[in-house]
MARGU-783963 format. One record per residue (C-alpha): x, y, z; residue in one letter. Coordinates in steps of 0.25 Angstrom, whole numbers, plus 5000, padded with zeros to 4 digits. Example, Ala and Ser with C-alpha at 12.3 -4.5 7.8 and 13.67 -1.06 7.14 Angstrom:
! residues 2
5049, 4982, 5031, A
5055, 4996, 5029, S
//
This chain:
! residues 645
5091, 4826, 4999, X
5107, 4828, 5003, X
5110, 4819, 5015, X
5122, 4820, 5022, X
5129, 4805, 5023, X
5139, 4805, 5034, X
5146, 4793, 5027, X
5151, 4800, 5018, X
5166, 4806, 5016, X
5170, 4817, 5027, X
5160, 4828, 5027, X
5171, 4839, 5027, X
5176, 4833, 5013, X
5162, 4832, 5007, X
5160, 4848, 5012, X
5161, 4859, 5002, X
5174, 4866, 5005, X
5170, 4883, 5005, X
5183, 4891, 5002, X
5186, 4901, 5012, X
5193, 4914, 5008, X
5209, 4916, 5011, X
5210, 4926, 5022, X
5224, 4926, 5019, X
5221, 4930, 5006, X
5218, 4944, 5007, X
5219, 4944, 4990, X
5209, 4933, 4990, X
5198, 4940, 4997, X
5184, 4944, 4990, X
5183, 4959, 4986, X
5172, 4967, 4984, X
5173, 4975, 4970, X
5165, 4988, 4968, X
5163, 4997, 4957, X
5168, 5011, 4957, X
5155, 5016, 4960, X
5154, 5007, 4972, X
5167, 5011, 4976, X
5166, 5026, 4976, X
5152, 5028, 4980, X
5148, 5035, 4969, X
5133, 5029, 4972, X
5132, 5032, 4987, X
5118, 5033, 4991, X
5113, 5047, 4993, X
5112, 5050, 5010, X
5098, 5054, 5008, X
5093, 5041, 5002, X
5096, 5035, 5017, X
5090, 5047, 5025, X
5082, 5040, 5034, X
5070, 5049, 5034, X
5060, 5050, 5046, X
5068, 5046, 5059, X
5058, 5045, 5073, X
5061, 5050, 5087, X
5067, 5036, 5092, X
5077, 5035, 5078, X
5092, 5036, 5079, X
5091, 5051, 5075, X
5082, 5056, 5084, X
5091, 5051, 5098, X
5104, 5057, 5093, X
5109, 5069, 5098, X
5107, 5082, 5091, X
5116, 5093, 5088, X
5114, 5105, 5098, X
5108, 5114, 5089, X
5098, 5103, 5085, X
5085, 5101, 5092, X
5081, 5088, 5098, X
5075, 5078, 5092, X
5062, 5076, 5100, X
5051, 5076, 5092, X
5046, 5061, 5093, X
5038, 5060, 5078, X
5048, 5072, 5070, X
5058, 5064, 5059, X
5073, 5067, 5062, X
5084, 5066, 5050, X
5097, 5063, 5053, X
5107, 5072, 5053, X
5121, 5073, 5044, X
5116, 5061, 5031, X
5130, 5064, 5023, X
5126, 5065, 5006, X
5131, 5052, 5003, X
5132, 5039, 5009, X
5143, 5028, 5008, X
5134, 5018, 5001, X
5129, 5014, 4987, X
5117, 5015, 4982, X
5108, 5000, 4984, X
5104, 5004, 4969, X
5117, 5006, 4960, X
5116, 5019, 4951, X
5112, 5010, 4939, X
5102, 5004, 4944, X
5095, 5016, 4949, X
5097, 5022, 4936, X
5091, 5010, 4930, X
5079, 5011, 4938, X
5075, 5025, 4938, X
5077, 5023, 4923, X
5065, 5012, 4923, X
5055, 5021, 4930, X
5058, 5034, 4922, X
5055, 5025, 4908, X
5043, 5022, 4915, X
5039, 5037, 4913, X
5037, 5033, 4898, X
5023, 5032, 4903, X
5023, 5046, 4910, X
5009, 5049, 4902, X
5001, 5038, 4907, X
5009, 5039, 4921, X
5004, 5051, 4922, X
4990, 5050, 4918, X
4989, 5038, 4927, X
4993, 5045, 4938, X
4983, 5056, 4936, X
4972, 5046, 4934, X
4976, 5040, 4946, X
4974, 5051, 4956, X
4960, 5054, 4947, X
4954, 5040, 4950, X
4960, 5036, 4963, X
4955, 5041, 4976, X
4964, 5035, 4985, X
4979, 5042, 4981, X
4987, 5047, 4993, X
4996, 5056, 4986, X
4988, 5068, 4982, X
4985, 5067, 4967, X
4989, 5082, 4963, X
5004, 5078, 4969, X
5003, 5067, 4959, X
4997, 5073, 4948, X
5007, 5083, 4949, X
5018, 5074, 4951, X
5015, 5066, 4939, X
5012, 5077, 4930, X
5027, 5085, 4933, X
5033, 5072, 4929, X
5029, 5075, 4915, X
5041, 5085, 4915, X
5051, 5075, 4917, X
5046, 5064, 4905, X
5043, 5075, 4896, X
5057, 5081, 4898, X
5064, 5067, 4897, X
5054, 5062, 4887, X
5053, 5050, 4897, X
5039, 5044, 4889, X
5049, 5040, 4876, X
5065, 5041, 4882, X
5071, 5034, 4893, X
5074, 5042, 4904, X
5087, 5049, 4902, X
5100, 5047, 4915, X
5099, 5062, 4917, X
5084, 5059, 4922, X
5086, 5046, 4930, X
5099, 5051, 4937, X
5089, 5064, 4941, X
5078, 5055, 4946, X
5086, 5047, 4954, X
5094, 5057, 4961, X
5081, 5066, 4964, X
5077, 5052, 4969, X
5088, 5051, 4981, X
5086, 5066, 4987, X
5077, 5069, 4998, X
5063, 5075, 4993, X
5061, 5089, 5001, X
5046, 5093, 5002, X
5047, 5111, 5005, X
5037, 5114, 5015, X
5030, 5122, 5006, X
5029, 5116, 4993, X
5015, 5115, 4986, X
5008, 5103, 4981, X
5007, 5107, 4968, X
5023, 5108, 4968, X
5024, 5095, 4975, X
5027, 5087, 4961, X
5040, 5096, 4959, X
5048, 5089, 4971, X
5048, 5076, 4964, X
5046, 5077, 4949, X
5053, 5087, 4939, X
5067, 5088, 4941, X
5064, 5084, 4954, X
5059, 5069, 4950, X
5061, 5056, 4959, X
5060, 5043, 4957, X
5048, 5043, 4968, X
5040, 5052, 4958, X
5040, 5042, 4949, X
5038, 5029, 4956, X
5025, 5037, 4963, X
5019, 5039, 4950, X
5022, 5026, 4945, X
5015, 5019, 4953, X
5003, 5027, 4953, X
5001, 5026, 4938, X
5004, 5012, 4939, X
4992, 5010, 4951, X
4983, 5019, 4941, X
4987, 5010, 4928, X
4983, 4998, 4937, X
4971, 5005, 4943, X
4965, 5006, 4926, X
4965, 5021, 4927, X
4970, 5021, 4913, X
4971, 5035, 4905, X
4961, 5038, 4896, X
4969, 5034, 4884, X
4971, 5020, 4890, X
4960, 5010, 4888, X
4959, 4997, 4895, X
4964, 4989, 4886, X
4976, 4998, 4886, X
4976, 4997, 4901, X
4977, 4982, 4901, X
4989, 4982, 4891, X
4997, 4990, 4896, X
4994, 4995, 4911, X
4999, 4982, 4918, X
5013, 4985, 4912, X
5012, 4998, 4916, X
5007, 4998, 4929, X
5018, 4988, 4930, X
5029, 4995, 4926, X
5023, 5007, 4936, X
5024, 4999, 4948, X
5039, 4993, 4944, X
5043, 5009, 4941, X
5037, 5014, 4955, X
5043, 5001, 4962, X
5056, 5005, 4954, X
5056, 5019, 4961, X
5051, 5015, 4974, X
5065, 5005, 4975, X
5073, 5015, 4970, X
5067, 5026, 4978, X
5068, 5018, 4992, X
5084, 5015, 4989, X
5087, 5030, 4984, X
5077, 5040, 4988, X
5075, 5047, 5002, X
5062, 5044, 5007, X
5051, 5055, 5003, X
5036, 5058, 4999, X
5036, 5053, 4985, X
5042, 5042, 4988, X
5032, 5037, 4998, X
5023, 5042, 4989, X
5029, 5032, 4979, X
5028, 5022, 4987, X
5014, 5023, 4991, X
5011, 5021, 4978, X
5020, 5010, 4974, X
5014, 5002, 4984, X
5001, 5004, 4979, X
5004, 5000, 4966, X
5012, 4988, 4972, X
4999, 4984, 4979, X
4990, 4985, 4965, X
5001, 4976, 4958, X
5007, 4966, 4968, X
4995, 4963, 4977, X
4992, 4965, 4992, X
5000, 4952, 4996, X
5013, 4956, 4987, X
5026, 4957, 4995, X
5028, 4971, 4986, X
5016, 4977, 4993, X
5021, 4974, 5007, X
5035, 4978, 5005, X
5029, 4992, 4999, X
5018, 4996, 5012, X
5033, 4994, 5021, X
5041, 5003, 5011, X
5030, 5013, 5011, X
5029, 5013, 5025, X
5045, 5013, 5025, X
5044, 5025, 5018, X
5033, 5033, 5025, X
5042, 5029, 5040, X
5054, 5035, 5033, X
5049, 5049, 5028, X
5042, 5051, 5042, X
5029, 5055, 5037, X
5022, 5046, 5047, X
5025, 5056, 5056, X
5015, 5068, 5054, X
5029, 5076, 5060, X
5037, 5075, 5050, X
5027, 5080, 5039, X
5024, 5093, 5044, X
5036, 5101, 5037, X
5029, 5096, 5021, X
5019, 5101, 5014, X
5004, 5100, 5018, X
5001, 5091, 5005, X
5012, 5081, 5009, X
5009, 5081, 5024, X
4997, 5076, 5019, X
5001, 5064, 5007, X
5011, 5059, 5019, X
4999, 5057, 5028, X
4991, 5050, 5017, X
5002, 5042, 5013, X
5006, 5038, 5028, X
4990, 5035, 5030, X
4989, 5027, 5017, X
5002, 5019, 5021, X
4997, 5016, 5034, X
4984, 5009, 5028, X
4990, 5002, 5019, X
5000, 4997, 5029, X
4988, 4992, 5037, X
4982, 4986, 5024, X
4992, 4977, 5020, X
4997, 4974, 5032, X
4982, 4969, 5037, X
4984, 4963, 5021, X
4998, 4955, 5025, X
4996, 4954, 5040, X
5007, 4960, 5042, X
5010, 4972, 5052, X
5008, 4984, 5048, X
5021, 4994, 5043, X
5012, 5008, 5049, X
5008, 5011, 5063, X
5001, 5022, 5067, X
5008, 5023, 5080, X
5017, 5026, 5071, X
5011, 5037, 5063, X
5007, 5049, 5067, X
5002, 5056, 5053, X
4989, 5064, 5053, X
4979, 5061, 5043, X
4977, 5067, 5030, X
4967, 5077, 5028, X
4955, 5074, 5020, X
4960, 5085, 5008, X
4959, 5081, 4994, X
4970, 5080, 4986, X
4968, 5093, 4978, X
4967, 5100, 4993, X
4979, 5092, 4998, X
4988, 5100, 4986, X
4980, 5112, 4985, X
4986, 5127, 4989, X
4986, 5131, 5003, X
4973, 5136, 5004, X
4966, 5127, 4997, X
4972, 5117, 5006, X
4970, 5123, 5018, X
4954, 5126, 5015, X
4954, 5110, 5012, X
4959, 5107, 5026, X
4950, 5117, 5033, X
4940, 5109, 5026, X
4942, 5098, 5033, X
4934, 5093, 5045, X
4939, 5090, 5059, X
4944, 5077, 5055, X
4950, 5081, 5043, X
4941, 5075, 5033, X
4935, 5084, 5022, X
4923, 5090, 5023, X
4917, 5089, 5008, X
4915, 5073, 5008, X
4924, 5071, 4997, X
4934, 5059, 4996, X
4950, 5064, 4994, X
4960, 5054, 4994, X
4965, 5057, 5008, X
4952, 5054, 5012, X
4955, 5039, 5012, X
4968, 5039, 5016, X
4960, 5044, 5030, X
4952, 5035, 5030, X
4961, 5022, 5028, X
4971, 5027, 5037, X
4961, 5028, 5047, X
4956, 5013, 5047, X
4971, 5009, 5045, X
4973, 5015, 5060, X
4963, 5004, 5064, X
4968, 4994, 5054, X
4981, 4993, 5061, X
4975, 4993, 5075, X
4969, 4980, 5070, X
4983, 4973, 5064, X
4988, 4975, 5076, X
4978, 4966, 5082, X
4979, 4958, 5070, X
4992, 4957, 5069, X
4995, 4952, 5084, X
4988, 4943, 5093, X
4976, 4946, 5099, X
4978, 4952, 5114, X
4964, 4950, 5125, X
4961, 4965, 5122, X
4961, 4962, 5108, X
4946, 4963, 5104, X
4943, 4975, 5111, X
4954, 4983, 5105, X
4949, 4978, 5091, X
4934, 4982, 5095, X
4940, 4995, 5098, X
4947, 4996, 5083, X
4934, 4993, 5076, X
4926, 5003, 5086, X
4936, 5014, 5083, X
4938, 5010, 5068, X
4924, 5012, 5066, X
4924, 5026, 5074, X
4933, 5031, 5064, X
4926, 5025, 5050, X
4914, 5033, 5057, X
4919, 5045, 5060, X
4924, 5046, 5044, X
4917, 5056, 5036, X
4904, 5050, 5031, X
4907, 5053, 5016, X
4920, 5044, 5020, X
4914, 5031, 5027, X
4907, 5021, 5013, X
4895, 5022, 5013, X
4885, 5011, 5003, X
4880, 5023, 4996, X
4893, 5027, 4992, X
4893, 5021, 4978, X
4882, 5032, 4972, X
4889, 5045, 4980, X
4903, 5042, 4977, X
4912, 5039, 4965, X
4918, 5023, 4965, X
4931, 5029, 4969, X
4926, 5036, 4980, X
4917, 5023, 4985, X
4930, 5013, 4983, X
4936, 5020, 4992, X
4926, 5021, 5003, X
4924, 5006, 5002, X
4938, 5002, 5004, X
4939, 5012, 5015, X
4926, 5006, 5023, X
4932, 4991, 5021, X
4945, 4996, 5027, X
4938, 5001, 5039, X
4927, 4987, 5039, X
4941, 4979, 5038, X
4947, 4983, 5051, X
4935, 4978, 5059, X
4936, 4967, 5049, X
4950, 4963, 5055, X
4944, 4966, 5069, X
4933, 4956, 5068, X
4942, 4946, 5063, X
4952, 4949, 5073, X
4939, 4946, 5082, X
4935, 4934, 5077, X
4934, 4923, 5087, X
4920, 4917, 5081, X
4915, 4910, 5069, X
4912, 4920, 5056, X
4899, 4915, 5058, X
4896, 4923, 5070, X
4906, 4934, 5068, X
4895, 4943, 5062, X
4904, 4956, 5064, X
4915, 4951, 5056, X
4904, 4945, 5044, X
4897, 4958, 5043, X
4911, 4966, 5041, X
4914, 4955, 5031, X
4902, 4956, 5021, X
4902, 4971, 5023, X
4918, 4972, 5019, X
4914, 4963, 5008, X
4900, 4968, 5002, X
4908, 4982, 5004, X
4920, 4979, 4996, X
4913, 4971, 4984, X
4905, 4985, 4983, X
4917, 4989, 4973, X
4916, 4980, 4965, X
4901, 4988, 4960, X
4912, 4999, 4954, X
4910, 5002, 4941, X
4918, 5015, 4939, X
4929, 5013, 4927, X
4938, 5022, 4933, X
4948, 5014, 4935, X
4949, 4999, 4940, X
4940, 4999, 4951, X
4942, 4984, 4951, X
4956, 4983, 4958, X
4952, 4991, 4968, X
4939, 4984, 4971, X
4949, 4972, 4971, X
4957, 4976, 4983, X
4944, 4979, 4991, X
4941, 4965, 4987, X
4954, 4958, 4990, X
4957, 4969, 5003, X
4942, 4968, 5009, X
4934, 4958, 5001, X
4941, 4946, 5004, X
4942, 4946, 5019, X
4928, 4950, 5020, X
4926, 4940, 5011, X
4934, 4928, 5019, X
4927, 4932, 5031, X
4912, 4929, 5022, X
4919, 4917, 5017, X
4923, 4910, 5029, X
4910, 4913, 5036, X
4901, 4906, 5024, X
4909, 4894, 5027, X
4907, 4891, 5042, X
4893, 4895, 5038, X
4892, 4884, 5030, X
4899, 4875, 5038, X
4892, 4877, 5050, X
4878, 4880, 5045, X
4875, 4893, 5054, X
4870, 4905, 5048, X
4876, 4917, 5048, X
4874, 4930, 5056, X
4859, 4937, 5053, X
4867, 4947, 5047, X
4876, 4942, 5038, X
4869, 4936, 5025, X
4876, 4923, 5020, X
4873, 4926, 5006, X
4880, 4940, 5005, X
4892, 4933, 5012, X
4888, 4924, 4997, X
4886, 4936, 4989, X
4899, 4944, 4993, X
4908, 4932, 4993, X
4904, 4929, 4977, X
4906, 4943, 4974, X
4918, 4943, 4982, X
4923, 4932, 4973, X
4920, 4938, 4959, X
4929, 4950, 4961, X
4939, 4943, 4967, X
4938, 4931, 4953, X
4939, 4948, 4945, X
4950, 4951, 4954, X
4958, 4939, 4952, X
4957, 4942, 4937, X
4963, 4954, 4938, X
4950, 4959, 4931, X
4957, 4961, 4919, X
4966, 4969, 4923, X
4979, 4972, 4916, X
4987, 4976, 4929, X
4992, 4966, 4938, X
4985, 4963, 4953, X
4992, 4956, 4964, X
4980, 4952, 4971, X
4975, 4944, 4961, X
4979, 4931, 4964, X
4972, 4935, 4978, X
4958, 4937, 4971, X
4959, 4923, 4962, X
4963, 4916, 4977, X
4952, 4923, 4984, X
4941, 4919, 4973, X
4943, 4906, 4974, X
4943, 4905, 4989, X
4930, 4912, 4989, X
4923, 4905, 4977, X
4927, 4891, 4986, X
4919, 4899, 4998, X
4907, 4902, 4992, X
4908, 4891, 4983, X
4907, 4881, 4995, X
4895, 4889, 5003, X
4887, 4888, 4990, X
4891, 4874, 4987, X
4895, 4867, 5000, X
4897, 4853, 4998, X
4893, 4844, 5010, X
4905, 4836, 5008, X
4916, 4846, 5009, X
4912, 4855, 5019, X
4920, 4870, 5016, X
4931, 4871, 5027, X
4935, 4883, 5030, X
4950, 4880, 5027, X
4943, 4881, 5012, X
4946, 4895, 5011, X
4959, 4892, 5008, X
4964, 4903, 4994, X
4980, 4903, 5000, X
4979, 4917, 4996, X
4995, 4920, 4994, X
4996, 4935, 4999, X
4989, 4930, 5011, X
4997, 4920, 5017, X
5004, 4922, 5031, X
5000, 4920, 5046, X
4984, 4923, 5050, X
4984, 4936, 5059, X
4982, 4934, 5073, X
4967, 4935, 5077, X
4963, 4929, 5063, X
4968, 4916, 5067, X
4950, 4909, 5068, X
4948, 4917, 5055, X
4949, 4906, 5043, X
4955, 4914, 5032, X
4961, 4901, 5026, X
4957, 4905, 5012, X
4969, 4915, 5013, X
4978, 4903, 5017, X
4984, 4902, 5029, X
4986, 4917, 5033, X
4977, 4926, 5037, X
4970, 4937, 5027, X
4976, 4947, 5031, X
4991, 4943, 5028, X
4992, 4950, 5016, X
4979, 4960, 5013, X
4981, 4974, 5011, X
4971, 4983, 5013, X
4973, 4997, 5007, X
4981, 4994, 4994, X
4979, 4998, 4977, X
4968, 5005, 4972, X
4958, 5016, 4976, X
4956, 5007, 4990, X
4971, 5009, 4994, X
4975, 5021, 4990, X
//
C-alpha cells in the first residue's frame, strides 16, 4: 500500500513534472488531421434522417409564429413538422460510408438462406396466433423479396455494390403511405426496387423466432433442427440487430421500422432472457420509435389506409403491454402511459378481413358487435391484442401504487382496481374468458393463449393482494387462493401434446412468468406452517400446495436443461436457480429435521436478474429466495412465444 513519508526530499522534487504546451509557439500546437472526405462533406448526413417526426402541442414548433397565410397551430393531439429542413446537413455520418457498406453487405449474404427464410416466415404466421403484423403483409412481403435474390443470384453470389449502395439509399428517404393504396400492393413500397434495410431486418427476425419456436420445413428433420438451427437463429438475430443499428442511425422513422423492431425485440427476449440488459434497452427504443412517428395519437393516423390505421393500434397496444410486463418484471417505471395515449382499439377483424377489398372489409366491420368484437366466436389475432391491452390499463394503475409509497387512501383505490379489473374480464365475450372445458373445444394454440390471457388478468389482483398484505400467509386466504389457482392453472400447459411446434418454451414462460410467484407465495406459506404448527384455511388443501409445488419443480429441473434444445435460452439459468430453492422447500416440509428448524431466510436462490431494491408495499413479504430484491425487479410478463405475441 503507497504511504506518503513526509521525511522524505521535498515533495515538489519527487512530483512528476506534466509538460504544458508553448503558447508562444503557435507552430508547436496540436492539429487535427482530416481526410478529404472529412473535409469536403462528401458524407453529410441526409436532412431527413434528423427529421424529428411527431412534434406535440407544447413542442418548440407548435409556439412559433406562423406565416400569414398559414393556419394556427391549435389542435392540441395533431403532429406538426417543422418548416424549411435544407437537403443536407453540415455533419458526417456517425457510420463512415465503409462501414455501412460493410454491414449492409453482411445482412444481404444472410439472404443465401432466402428459401428456408421464406418458408419460416410462412410457417410462422400458419402456427402462431399471436402475430400483430397481419400475415398477408408479410406473406406478401417475403414472397416479392424472391425477385431481388433471384435477380442478383444472392442464394450463391455475394451481393453486388450496385445492390448494397441501392438498399442503403432507399434506407435513408422518408417511406410515404398514399391514402389510397391497397393491402395487397402494400408489399411494393418496401421491397422490389424499393427494398430497405428495415424490410430485411423484419423478416429476419421472424424466421429466426420461427427456427427457435421448432417450426422447421417439412424437409427439415429434428435432427437437422438441432444442427444447425441454433447457428441460424443466431445469425437471424445479429442480421435483424445489424439493421435495427443501422436503420436507427440512417433511416427516418416509419412503419416497417417499428415493425422491425417489434420483432427484434421479441427475438431479443427468446434469446437473451427476461433480465438481459439487451431486452430493456429494446422496449425503450421501440417506445422511442412508436413517440416519434406519432401514432400514439389516434390524430395523426387518420390520413393512412384502413389496414395500417389498424397494425399501428396493435402495435401501440402490444407495446404498451409489454412495457407493463417488463417493467412489473424489473421493477422499473414504465416507458407508456396511457394518459399519454389516446389510440382506439383494434377491431376484432381477422387478418384475411383486415386486408380484404373494400367490401369485403366493410361487411366485416358491420359484423361487429356494439363493442367491436366479432360476432362468430372465432379467435383472430387482434383479438388478444384487445384483450391484453385491456388488463395492462389495470396493470399500470397498480405500478403506480407499487412503484411509490403507500398513501392512507391506498387500499381503497386498489379495491377499486380489482372490482373494475374483474368488471371488464366479465364483460369480455364468453367464447374469450378460459374456461376448464376449453382443452376438448379448442385447438392447443387457441387454449394457450386463453390461459396466458386469464393469468394475466389473475396477476393483477395478485400484485393487489400483496400490495395488501399486512398479515401472515397463513390467514391471507385471498392471496393463497389466487396463488394455487395461478399455479394449477399455468402447470395446465404442460398437459400439451401437439407437435406443432415447441410448445415447451412457451409453456416455459408461463412457468417462469406466473408459475414462480404463485409458486413463492405456496412456498413461503408451507414454511410458517410448519413452523408454527397451525393449519391452514378450510379451503386451501396442504397437499395440493405439495402437489403443485413437485410439479412445479420437474418443469422447472426440463426447463434448466434446455429440454434438448439446440437454440439458446436466457432464462435458463433462472430455472436451475429456481429448482433448487424449491426442491430445499419441499424438501424440508417432507423431511423437517427437529434440530435445524427451516428459517425463512432459507429461500435464499440469489436469482441474478432479480437483484435490486424490494418495491414499496412488498417490504413484510419474504421473497428472500430471489435475494435481496424483490420478485418483481426484473419479470416480464408478456414476452416470446404464442403467450406474448
Amino acid at each position: 500500500m503507497f504511504s506518503w513519508n513526509s521525511s522524505n526530499t521535498n515533495r515538489r522534487d519527487t512530483l512528476v513534472q506534466i509538460p504544458r504546451p508553448n503558447k508562444n509557439r503557435a507552430s508547436g500546437l496540436p492539429t487535427p488531421s482530416f481526410s478529404e472526405d472529412q473535409m469536403n462533406f462528401v458524407d453529410a448526413v441526409d436532412a431527413e434522417t434528423y427529421r424529428p417526426g411527431y412534434l406535440g402541442p407544447t413542442s418548440f414548433e407548435a409556439i412559433l409564429p406562423k406565416h400569414n397565410d398559414s393556419p394556427p397551430f391549435r389542435n392540441r393531439v395533431a403532429s406538426h413538422e417543422p418548416e424549411g429542413i435544407h437537403d443536407r446537413m453540415c455533419l458526417q455520418h456517425p457510420l463512415t460510408k465503409s462501414m455501412r457498406i460493410q454491414m449492409a453487405t453482411e445482412v444481404l449474404k444472410g439472404l443465401r438462406n432466402y428459401r428456408l427464410i421464406r418458408d419460416l416466415v410462412v410457417l410462422y404466421y400458419i402456427s402462431c396466433h399471436a402475430g400483430i403484423v397481419a400475415e398477408p403483409l408479410v406473406i406478401n412481403a417475403v414472397n416479392a423479396l424472391k425477385s431481388t435474390v433471384d435477380h442478383y443470384d444472392l442464394t450463391s453470389t455475394a451481393p453486388s455494390p450496385e445492390l448494397v449502395t441501392k438498399i442503403l439509399d432507399n434506407s435513408t428517404r422518408p417511406l410515404k403511405i398514399p391514402a389510397t393504396i391497397e393491402a395487397c400492393d402494400f408489399h411494393t413500397l418496401f421491397t422490389g426496387e424499393n427494398l430497405r434495410l428495415e424490410t430485411l431486418g423484419f423478416l429476419m427476425a421472424v424466421a429466426g423466432r420461427s427456427m427457435m419456436f421448432g417450426i422447421i420445413p417439412e424437409n427439415w428433420n429434428e435432427e437437422l433442427r438441432k444442427d444447425y438451427g441454433g447457428k441460424f437463429a443466431d445469425e437471424m438475430l445479429r442480421l435483424s440487430t445489424t439493421c435495427l443499428v443501422v436503420c436507427t442511425l440512417l433511416t427516418p422513422v416509419n412503419d416497417i421500422v417499428i415493425w422491425m423492431f417489434w420483432e427484434n425485440l421479441q427475438d431479443t427476449f427468446m434469446m437473451c432472457g427476461y433480465g438481459g440488459s439487451p431486452c430493456w434497452r429494446r422496449v425503450g427504443e421501440l417506445a422511442t420509435q412508436i413517440y416519434a412517428l406519432g401514432i400514439h395519437r389516434e390524430a395523426n393516423s387518420s390520413d393512412v389506409p384502413f389496414f395500417v390505421q389498424e397494425t399501428r393500434r396493435k402495435l401501440v397496444c402490444a407495446a404498451f403491454t409489454i412495457d407493463k410486463t417488463i417493467s412489473t418484471f424489473l421493477g422499473r417505471p414504465p416507458r407508456m402511459s396511457k394518459r399519454h395515449i389516446d389510440i382506439n382499439l383494434p377491431l376484432d377483424l381477422s387478418d384475411e378481413e383486415l386486408c380484404a377489398d373494400p367490401v369485403t372489409l366493410e361487411a366485416a366491420r358491420l359484423a361487429l358487435d356494439a363493442n367491436c368484437w366479432n360476432t362468430g366466436k372465432s379467435y383472430h389475432r387482434a383479438s388478444w391484442v384487445r384483450l391484453r391491452y385491456r388488463s395492462s390499463h389495470f396493470r399500470e394503475e397498480v405500478l403506480d401504487f407499487a412503484l411509490a409509497k403507500l398513501d392512507d387512501d391506498a387500499e381503497q383505490k386498489l379495491l377499486d382496481i380489482s372490482r373494475r379489473s374483474r368488471a371488464v374480464w366479465e364483460s369480455h365475450p364468453q367464447h374469450m374468458r378460459y374456461w376448464s372445458g376449453c382443452w376438448e373445444e379448442c385447438p392447443s394454440t387457441v387454449c394457450l393463449m386463453l390461459v396466458n390471457i386469464y393469468l394475466n388478468h389473475l396477476y393483477n389482483d395478485w400484485l393487489i393482494y400483496k400490495l395488501l398484505d399486512k398479515q401472515t400467509l397463513m390467514q391471507n386466504e385471498a392471496l393463497l387462493k389466487n396463488s394455487v389457482d395461478m399455479l394449477s392453472t399455468a402447470l395446465q400447459l404442460g398437459q400439451i401434446r401437439d407437435r406443432t411446434y415447441d410448445f415447451h418454451r412457451d409453456f416455459m414462460y408461463t412457468i417462469l412468468l406466473y408459475g414462480i410467484p404463485s409458486g413463492s407465495v405456496l412456498a413461503t406459506a408451507l414454511q410458517e406452517q410448519l413452523q408454527s404448527g397451525q393449519p391452514f384455511p378450510s379451503s386451501i388443501s396442504r397437499s395440493e400446495i405439495v402437489r403443485l409445488l413437485s410439479v412445479l419443480i420437474s418443469h422447472l429441473d426440463i426447463g434448466s436443461c434446455n429440454s434438448g434444445s439446440s437454440t439458446a435460452n436466457g432464462n435458463d439459468s433462472l430455472c436451475r436457480k429456481a429448482a433448487k430453492t424449491f426442491t430445499r422447500v419441499i424438501d424440508a416440509v417432507l423431511d423437517p429435521k427437529p434440530v435445524a428448524p427451516v428459517e425463512f431466510e432459507d429461500i435464499n436462490v440469489d436469482l441474478d436478474f432479480f437483484a435490486g431494491p424490494p418495491l414499496e408495499g412488498f417490504d413484510n413479504f419474504n421473497f428472500n429466495f430471489m435475494g435481496d430484491g424483490g420478485l418483481y425487479d426484473t419479470v416480464d410478463w408478456t414476452v416470446a412465444g404464442q403467450s406474448t405475441l
